[in-house]
VOBA-1610 file (N, C-alpha, C; in pm, whole numbers, padded with zeros to 5 digits, always signed):
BEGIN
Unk+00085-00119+00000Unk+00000+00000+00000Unk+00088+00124+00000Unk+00041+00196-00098Unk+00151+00333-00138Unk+00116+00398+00027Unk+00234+00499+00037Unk+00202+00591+00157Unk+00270+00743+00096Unk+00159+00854+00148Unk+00208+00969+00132Unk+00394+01002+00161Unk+00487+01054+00081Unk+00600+01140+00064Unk+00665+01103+00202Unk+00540+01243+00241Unk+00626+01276+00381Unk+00548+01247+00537Unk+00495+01104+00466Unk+00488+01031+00645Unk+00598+00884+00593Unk+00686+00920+00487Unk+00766+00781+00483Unk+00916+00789+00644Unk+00912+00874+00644Unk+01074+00884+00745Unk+00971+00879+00933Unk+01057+00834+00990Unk+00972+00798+01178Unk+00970+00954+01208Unk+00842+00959+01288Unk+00840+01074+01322Unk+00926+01080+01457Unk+00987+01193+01530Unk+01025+01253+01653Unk+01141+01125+01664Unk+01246+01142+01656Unk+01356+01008+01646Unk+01376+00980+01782Unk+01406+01123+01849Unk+01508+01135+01961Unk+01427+01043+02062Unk+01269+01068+02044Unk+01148+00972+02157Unk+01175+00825+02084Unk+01172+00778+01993Unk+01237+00634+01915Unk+01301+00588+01992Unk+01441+00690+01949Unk+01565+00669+02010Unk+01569+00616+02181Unk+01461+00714+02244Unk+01499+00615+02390Unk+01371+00543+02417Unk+01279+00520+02347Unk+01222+00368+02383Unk+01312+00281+02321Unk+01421+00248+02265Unk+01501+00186+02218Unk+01548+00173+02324Unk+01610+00233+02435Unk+01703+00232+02485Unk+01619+00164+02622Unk+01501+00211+02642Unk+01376+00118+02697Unk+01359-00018+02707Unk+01389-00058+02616Unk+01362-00185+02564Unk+01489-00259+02613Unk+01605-00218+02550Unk+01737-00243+02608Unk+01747-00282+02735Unk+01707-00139+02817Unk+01734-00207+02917Unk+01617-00298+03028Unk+01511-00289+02944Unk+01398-00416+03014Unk+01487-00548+02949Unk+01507-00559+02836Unk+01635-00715+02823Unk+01770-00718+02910Unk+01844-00636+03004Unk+01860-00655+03100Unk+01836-00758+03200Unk+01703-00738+03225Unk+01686-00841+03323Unk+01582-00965+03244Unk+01517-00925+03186Unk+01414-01026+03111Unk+01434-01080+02960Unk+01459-01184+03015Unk+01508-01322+02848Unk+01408-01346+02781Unk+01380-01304+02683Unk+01244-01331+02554Unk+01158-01249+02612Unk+01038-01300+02581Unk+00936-01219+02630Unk+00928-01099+02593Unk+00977-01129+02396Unk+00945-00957+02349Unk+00803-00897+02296Unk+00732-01047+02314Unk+00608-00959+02260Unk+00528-00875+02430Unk+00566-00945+02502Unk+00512-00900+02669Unk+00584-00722+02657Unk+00704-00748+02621Unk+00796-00573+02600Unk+00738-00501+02535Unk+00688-00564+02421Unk+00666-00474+02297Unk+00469-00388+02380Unk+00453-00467+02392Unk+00293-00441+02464Unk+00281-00349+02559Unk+00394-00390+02679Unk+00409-00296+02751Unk+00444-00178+02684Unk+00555-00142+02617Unk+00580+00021+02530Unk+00491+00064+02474Unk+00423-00020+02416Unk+00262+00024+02371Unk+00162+00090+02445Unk+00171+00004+02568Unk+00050+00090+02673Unk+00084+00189+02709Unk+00224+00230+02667Unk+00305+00333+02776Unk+00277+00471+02672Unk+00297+00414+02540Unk+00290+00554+02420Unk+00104+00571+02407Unk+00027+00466+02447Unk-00079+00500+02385Unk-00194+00559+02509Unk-00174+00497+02662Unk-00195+00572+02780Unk-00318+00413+02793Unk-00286+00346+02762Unk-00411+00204+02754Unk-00359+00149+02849Unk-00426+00094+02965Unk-00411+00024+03065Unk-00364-00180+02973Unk-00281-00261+03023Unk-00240-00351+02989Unk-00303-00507+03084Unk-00320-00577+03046Unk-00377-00719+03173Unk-00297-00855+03069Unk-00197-00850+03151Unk-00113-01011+03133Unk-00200-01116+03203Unk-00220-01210+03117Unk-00230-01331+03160Unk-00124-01461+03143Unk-00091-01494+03248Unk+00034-01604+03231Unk+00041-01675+03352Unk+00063-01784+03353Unk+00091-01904+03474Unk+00182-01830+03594Unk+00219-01884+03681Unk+00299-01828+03744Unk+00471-01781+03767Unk+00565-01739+03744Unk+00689-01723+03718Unk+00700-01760+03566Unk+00649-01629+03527Unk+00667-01609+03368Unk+00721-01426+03392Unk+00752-01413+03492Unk+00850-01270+03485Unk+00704-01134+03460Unk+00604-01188+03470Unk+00500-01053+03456Unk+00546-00942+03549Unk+00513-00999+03706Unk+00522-00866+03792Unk+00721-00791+03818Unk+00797-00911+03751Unk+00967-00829+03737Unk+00915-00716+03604Unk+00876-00765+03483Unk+00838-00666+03380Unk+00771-00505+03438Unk+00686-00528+03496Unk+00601-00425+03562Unk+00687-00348+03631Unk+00780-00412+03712Unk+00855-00336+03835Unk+00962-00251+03777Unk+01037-00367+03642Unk+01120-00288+03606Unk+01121-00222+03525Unk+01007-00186+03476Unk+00946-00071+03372Unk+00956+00053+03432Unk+00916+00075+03553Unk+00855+00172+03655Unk+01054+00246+03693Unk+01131+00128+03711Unk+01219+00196+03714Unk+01344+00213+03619Unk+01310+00222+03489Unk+01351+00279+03395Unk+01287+00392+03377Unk+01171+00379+03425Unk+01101+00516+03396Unk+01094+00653+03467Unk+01179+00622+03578Unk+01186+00731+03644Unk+01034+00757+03728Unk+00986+00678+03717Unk+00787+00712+03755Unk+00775+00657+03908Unk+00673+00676+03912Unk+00642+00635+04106Unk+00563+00513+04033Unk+00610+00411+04132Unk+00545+00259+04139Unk+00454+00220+04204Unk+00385+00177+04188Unk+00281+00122+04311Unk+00225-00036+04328Unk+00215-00144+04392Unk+00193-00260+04334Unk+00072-00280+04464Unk-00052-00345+04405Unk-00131-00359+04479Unk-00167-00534+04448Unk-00125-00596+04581Unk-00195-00714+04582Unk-00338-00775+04608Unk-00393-00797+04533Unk-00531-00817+04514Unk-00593-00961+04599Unk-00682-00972+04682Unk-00728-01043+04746Unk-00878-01040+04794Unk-00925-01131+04824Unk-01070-01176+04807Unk-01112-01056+04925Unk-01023-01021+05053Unk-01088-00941+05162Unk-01073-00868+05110Unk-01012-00751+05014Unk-00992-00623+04958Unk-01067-00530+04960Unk-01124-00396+04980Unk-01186-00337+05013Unk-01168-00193+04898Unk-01233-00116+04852Unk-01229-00031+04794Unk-01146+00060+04825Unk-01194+00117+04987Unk-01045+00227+05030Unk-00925+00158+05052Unk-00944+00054+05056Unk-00769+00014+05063Unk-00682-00017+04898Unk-00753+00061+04781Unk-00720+00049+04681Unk-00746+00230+04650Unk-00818+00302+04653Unk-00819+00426+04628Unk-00847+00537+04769Unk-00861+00495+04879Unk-00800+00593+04938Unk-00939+00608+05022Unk-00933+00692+05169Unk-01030+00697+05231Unk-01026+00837+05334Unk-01101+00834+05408Unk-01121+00985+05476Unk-01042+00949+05616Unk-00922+01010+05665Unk-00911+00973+05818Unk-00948+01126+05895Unk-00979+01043+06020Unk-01002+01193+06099Unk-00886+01197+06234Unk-00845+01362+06197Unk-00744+01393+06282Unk-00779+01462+06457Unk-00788+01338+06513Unk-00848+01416+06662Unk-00769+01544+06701Unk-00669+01611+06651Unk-00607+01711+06700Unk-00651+01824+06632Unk-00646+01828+06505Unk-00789+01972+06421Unk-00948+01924+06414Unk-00981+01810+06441Unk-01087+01777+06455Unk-01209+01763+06371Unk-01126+01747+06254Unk-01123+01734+06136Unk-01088+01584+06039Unk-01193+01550+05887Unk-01162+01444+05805Unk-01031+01481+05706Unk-00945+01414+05680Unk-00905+01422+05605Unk-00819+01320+05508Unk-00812+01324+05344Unk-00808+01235+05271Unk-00685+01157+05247Unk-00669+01026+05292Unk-00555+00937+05224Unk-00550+00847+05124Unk-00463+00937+05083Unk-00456+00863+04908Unk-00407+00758+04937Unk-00466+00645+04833Unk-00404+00521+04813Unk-00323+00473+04740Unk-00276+00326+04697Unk-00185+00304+04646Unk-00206+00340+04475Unk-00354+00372+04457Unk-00368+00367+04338Unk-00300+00513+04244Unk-00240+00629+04367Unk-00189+00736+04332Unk-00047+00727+04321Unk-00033+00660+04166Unk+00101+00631+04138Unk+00084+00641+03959Unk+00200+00680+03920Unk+00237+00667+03764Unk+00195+00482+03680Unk+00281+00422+03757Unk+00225+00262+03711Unk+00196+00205+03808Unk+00060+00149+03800Unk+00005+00107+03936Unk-00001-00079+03879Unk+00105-00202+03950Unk+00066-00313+03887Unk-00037-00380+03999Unk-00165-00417+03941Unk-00261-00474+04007Unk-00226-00643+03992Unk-00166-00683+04074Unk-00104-00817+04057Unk-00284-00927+04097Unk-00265-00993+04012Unk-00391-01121+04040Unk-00548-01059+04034Unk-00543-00959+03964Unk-00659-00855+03988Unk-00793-00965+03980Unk-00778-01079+03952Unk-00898-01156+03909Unk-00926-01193+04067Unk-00879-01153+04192Unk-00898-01232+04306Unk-00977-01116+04403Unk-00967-01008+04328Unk-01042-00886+04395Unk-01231-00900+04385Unk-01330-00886+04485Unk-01450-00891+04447Unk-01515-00784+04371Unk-01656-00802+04350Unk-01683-00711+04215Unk-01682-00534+04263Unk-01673-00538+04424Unk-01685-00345+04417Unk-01550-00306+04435Unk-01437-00408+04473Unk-01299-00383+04409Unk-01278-00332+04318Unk-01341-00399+04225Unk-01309-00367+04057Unk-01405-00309+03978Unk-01536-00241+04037Unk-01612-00141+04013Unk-01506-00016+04062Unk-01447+00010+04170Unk-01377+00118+04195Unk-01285+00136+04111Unk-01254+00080+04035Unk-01114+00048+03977Unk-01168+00138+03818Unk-01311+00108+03768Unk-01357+00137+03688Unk-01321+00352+03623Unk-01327+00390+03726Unk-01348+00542+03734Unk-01222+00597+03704Unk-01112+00495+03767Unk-00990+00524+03774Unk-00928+00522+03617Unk-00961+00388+03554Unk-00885+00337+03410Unk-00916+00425+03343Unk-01067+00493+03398Unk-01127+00548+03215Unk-01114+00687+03263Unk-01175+00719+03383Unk-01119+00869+03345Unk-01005+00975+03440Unk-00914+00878+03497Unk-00733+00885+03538Unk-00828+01012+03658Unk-00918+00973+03785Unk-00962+01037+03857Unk-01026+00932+03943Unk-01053+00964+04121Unk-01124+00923+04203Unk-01157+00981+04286Unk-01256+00920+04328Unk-01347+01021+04417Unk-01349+00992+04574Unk-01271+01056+04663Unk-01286+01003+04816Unk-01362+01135+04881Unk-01466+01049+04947Unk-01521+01125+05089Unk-01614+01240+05006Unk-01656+01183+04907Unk-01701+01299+04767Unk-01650+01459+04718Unk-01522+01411+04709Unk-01411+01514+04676Unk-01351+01441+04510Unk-01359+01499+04388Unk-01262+01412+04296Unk-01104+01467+04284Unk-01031+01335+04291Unk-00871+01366+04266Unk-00828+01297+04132Unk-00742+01408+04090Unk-00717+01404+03947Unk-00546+01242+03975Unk-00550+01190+03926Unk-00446+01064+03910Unk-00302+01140+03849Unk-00187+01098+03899Unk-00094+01147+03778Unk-00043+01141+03682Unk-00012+01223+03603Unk+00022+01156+03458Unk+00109+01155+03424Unk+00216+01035+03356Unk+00103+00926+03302Unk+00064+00845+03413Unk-00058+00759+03396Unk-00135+00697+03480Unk-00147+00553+03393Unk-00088+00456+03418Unk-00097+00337+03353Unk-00150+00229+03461Unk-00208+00120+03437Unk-00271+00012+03538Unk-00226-00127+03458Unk-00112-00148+03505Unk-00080-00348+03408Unk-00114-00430+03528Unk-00219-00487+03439Unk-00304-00631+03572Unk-00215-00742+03524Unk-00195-00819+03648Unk-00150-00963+03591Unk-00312-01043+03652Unk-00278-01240+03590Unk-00433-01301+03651Unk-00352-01412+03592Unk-00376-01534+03642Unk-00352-01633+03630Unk-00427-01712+03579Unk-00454-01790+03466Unk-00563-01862+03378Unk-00562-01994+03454Unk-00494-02086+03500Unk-00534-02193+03527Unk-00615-02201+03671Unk-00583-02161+03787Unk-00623-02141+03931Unk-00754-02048+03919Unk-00863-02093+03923Unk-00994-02024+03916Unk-01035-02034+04049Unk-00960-02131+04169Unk-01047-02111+04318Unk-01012-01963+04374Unk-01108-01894+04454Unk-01123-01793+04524Unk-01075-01666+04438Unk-01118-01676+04316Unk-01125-01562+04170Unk-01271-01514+04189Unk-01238-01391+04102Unk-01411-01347+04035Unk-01352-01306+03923Unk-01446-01357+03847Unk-01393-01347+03685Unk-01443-01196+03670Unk-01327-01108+03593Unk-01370-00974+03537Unk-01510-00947+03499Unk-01537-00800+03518Unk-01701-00773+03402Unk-01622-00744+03303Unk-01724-00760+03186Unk-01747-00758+03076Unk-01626-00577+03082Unk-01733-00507+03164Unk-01683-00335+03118Unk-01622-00291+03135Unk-01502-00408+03286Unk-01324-00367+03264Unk-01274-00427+03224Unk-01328-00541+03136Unk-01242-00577+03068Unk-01225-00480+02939Unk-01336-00435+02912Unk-01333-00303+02787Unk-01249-00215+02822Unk-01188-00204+02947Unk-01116-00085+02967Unk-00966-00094+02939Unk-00918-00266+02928Unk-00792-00230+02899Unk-00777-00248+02772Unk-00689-00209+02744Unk-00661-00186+02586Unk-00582-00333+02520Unk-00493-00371+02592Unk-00455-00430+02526Unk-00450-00642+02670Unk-00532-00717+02576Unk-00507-00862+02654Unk-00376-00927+02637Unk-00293-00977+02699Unk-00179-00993+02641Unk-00138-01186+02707Unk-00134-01249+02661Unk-00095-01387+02661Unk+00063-01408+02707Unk+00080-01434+02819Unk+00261-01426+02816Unk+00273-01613+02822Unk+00358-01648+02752Unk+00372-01791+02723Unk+00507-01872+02806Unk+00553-01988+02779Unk+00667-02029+02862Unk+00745-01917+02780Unk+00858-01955+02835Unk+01007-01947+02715Unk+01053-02015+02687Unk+01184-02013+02589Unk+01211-02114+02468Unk+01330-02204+02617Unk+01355-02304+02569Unk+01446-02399+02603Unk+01561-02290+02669Unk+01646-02219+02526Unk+01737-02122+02526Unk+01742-02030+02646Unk+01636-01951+02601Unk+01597-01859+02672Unk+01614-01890+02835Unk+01480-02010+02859Unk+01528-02064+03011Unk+01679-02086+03051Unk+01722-02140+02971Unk+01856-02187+03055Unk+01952-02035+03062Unk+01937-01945+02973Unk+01941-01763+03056Unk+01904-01746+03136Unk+01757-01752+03191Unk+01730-01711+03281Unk+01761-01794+03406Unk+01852-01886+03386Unk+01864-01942+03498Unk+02031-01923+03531Unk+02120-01891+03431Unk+02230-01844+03451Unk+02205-01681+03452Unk+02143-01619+03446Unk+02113-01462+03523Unk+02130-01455+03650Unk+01968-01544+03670Unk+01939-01557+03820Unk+02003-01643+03953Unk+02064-01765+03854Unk+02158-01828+03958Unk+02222-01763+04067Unk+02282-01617+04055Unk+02406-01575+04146Unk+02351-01513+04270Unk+02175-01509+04233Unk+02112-01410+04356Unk+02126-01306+04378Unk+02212-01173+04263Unk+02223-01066+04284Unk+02152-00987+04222Unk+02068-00851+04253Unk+02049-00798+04131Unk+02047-00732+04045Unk+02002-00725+03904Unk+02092-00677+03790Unk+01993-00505+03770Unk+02104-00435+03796Unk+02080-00279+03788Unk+02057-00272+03644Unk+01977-00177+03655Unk+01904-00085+03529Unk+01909+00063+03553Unk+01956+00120+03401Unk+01948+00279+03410Unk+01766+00339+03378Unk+01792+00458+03469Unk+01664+00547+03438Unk+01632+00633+03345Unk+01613+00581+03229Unk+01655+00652+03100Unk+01539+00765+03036Unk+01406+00787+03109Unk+01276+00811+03049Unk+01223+00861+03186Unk+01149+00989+03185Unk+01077+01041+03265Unk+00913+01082+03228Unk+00868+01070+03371Unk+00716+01117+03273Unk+00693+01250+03155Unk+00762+01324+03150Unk+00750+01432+03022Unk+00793+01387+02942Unk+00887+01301+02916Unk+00932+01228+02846Unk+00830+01159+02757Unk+00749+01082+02855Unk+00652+00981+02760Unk+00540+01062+02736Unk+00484+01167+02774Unk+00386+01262+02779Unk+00410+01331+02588Unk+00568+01355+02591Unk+00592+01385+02453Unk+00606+01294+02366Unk+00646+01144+02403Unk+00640+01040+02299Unk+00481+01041+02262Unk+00415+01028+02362Unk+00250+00998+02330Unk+00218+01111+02223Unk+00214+01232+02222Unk+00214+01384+02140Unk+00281+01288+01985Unk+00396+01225+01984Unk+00426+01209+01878Unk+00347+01082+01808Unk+00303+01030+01887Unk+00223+00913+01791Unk+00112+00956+01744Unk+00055+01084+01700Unk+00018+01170+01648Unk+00006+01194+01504Unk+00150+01173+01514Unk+00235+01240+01375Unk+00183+01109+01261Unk+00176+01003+01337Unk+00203+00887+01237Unk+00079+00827+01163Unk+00121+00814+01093Unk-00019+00847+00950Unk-00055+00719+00918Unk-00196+00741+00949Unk-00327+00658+00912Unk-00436+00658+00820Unk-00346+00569+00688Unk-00430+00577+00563Unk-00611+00606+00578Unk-00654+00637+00487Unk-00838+00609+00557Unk-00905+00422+00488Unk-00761+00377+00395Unk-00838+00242+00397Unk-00784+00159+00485Unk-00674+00199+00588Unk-00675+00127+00689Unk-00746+00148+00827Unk-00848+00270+00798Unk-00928+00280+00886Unk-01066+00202+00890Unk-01082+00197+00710Unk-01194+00094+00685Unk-01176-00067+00714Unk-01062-00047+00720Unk-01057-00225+00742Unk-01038-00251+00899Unk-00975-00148+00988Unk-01019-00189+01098Unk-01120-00179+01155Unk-01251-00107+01099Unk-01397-00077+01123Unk-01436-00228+01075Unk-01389-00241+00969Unk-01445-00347+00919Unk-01445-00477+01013Unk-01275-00542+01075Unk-01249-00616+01120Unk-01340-00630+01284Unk-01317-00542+01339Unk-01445-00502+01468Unk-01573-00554+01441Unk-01631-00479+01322Unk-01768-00506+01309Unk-01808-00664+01240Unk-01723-00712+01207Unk-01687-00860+01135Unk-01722-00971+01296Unk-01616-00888+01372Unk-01679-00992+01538Unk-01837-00961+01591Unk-01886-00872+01560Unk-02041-00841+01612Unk-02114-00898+01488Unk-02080-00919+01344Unk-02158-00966+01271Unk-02109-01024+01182Unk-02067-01159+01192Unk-01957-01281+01148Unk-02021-01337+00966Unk-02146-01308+00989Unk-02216-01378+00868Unk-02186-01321+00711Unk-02212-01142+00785Unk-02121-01041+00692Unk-01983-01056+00623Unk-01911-01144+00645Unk-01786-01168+00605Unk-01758-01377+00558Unk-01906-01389+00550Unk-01871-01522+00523Unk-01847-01629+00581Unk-01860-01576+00769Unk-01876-01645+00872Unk-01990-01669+00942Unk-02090-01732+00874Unk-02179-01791+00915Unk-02175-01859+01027Unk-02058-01971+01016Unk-02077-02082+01107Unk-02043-02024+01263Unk-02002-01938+01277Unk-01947-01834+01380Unk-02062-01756+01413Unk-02173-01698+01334Unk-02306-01661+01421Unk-02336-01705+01605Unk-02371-01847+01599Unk-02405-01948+01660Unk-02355-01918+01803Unk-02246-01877+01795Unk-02110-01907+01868Unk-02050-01740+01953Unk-02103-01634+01890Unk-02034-01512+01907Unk-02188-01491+02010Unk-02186-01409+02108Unk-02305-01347+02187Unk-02326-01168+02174Unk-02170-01167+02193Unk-02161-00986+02199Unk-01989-01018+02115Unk-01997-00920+01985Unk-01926-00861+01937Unk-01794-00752+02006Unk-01696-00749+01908Unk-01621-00635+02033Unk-01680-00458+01986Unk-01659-00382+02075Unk-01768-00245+02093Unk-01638-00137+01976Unk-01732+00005+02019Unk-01674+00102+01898Unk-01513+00135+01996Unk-01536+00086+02133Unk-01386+00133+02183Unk-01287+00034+02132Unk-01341-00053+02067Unk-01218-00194+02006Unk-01134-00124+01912Unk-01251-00078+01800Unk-01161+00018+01713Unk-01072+00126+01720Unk-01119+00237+01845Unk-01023+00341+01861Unk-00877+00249+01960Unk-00899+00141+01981Unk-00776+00108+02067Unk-00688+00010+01965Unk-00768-00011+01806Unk-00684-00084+01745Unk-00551-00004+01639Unk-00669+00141+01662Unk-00613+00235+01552Unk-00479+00303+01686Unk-00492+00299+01790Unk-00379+00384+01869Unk-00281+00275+01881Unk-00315+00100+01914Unk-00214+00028+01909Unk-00146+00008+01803Unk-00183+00015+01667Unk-00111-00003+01538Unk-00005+00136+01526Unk-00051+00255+01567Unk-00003+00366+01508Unk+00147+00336+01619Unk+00129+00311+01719Unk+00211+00308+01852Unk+00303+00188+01769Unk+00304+00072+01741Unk+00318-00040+01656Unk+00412-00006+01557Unk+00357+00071+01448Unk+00468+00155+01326Unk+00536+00213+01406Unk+00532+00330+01544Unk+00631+00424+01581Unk+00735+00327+01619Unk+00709+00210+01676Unk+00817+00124+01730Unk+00906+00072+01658Unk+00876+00070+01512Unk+00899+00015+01419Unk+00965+00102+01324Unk+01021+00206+01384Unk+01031+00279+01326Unk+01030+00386+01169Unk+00883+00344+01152Unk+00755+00407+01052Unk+00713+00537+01091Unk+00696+00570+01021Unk+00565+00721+01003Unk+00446+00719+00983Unk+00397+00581+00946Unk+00264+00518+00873Unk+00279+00369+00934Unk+00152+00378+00930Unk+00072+00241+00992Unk+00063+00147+00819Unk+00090+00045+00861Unk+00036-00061+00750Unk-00020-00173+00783Unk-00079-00229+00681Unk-00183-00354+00747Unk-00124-00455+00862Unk-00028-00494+00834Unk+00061-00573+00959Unk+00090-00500+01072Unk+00054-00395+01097Unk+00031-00345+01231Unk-00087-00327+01290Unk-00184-00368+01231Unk-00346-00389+01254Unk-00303-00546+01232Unk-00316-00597+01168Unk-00308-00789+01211Unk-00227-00828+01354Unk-00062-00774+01358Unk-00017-00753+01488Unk-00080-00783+01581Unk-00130-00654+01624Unk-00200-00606+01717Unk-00354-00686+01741Unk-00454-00719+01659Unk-00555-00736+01644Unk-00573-00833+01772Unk-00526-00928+01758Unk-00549-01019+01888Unk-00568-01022+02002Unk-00456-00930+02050Unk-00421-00859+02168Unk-00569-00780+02192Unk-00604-00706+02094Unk-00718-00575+02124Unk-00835-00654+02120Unk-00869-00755+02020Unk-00999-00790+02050Unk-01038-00944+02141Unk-00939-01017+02153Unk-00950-01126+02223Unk-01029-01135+02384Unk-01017-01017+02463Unk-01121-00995+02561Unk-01217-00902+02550Unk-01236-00867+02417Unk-01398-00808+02394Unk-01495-00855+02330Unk-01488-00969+02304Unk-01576-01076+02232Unk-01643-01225+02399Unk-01753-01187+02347Unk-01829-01293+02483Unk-01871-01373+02358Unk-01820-01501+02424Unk-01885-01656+02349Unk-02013-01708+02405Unk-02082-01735+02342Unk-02222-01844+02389Unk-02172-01933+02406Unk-02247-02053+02526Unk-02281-02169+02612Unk-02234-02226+02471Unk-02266-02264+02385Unk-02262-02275+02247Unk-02121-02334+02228Unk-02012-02197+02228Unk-01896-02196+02170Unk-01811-02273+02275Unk-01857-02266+02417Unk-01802-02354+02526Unk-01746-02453+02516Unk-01903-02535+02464Unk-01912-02678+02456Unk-01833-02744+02323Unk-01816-02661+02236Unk-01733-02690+02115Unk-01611-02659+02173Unk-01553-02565+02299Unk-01413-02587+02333Unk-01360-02462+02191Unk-01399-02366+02157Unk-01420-02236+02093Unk-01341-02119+02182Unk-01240-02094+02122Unk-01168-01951+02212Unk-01233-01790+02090Unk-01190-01771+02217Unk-01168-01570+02148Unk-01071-01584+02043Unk-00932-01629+02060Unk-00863-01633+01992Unk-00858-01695+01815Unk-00970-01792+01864Unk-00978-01879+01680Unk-01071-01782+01624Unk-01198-01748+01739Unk-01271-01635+01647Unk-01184-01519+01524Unk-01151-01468+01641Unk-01060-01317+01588Unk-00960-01375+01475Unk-00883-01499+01493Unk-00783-01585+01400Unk-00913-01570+01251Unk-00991-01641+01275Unk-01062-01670+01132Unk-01147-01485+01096Unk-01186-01387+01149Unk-01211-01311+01144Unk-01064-01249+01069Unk-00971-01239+01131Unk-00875-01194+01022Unk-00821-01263+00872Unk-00850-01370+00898Unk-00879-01422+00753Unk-00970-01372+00649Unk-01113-01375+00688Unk-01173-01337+00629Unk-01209-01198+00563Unk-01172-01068+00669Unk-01189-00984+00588Unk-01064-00927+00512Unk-01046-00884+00396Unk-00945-00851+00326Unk-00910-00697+00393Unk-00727-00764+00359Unk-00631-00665+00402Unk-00633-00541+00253Unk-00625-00337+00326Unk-00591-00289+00195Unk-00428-00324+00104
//
């Protein structure tokens, strides 16, 4: 697909230049696991909250930690548990018997990257509170609203196999993060790195290469990077292909789909692709940065019918044959 002149060269290098150096030094401590990297830099340029899912000691919550300190950002890690309580996640009113007076303590959630480790173990007004926060980077204590700082990122980890003493996400945070992300074993290779890393028990320093103005101006530049309008039709297309499968020749997938993914699928496919080319160092988005990405964005916004269960039917084959079917520009 031709692209205009002058979106062929990367826009803003010097912001390139140190998510490069980002990346670098998250391989530092973490062996493979570049699509988990690549996702994370993504959430970071596009301001989309992130939710890893992976077994246990697959390096999620080291990724998280050591993001936060490359970044120069305030960290926050909240462990999620079935007693959990709303103010002990965003903050509550104490009263000072000496002015005689309420006053507000912020919680852990008043941080630059906040990692919600196991968030699937929190109950549902846990993660109703949590709601106000993702979407509009604000909370409300003692009915006062406080603005979050920016940037304001939320990477959940959750564990797929262990379902005792979980509550499975709603539907409407799961809409909130932008990107689902699958972290897998590692290769043979890879392991036996990470086990001559970690063998010595010491640990491995990282520089602070990126500050929040920093990413405040990378985000400004993914801006720049140019989005044909027939790759806007085809990611309208590909969205609306999961809410109405028959349209594209997927009949047999009717049966099977309940709820389609929503109009926020699309604006989070068009900011992950554009974020995608910047990494890539592009000026323009092309179809392989919408296929990329696609998985990641729509794999937890699609609800299966009782239906697709019993056939043993993922999100993932949906969206797989959904990108088959509709044509790339």
């Amino acid at each position: 697909m031709a692209q205009p002149a002058e979106s062929r060269t990367s826009p803003a290098p010097d912001e390139a230049l140190a998510l490069r150096r980002v990346t670098e030094e998250l391989g530092r401590r973490l062996v493979g696991q570049s699509a988990m990297v690549e996702r994370l830099i993504i959430g970071l340029l596009t301001g989309g909250h992130i939710l890893l899912e992976g077994v246990p000691g697959l390096a999620k919550t080291l990724a998280v930690r050591t993001l936060a300190e490359i970044l120069h950002a305030t960290f926050s890690r909240i462990q999620f548990t079935p007693d959990l309580l709303p103010a002990d996640v965003i903050g509550t009113m104490v009263f000072d018997p000496k002015t005689q007076e309420f006053h507000p303590k912020q919680g852990p959630l008043f941080a630059h990257i906040v990692l919600a480790d196991e968030i699937n173990r929190a109950p549902a007004k846990v993660q109703s509170a949590l709601l106000e926060a993702m979407q509009e980077h604000q909370v409300t204590i003692g009915g006062t609203t406080y603005k979050l700082p920016e940037p304001f990122l939320v990477l959940a980890t959750q564990n797929p196999i262990e379902q005792e003493g979980t509550y499975p996400l709603p539907e409407a945070q799961l809409d909130r993060f932008l990107l689902k992300v699958h972290v897998d074993y590692p290769t043979r290779i890879e392991e036996r790195e990470v086990l001559l890393r970690m063998a010595g028990g010491e640990p491995i320093p990282v520089e602070r290469v990126l500050d929040p103005k920093s990413i405040l101006a990378a985000r400004r530049a993914i801006a720049s990077v140019h989005l044909d309008q027939r790759l806007v039709d085809y990611i309208v297309d590909l969205v609306r292909a999961t809410r109405e499968p028959g349209s594209v020749g997927l009949a047999s997938l009717t049966p099977l789909v309940a709820y389609g993914a929503s109009p926020r699928a699309s604006i989070a496919l068009a900011q992950s692709a554009r974020a995608h080319a910047f990494l890539q160092g592009r000026g323009f988005v092309v179809p392989e940065d919408v296929r990329a990405l696609a998985p990641d964005v729509l794999r937890h916004r699609i609800v299966l019918t009782f239906e697709a269960e019993a056939e043993d039917v993922s999100t993932d084959q949906v969206v797989d044959q959904v990108l088959k079917a509709v044509r790339a520009p």
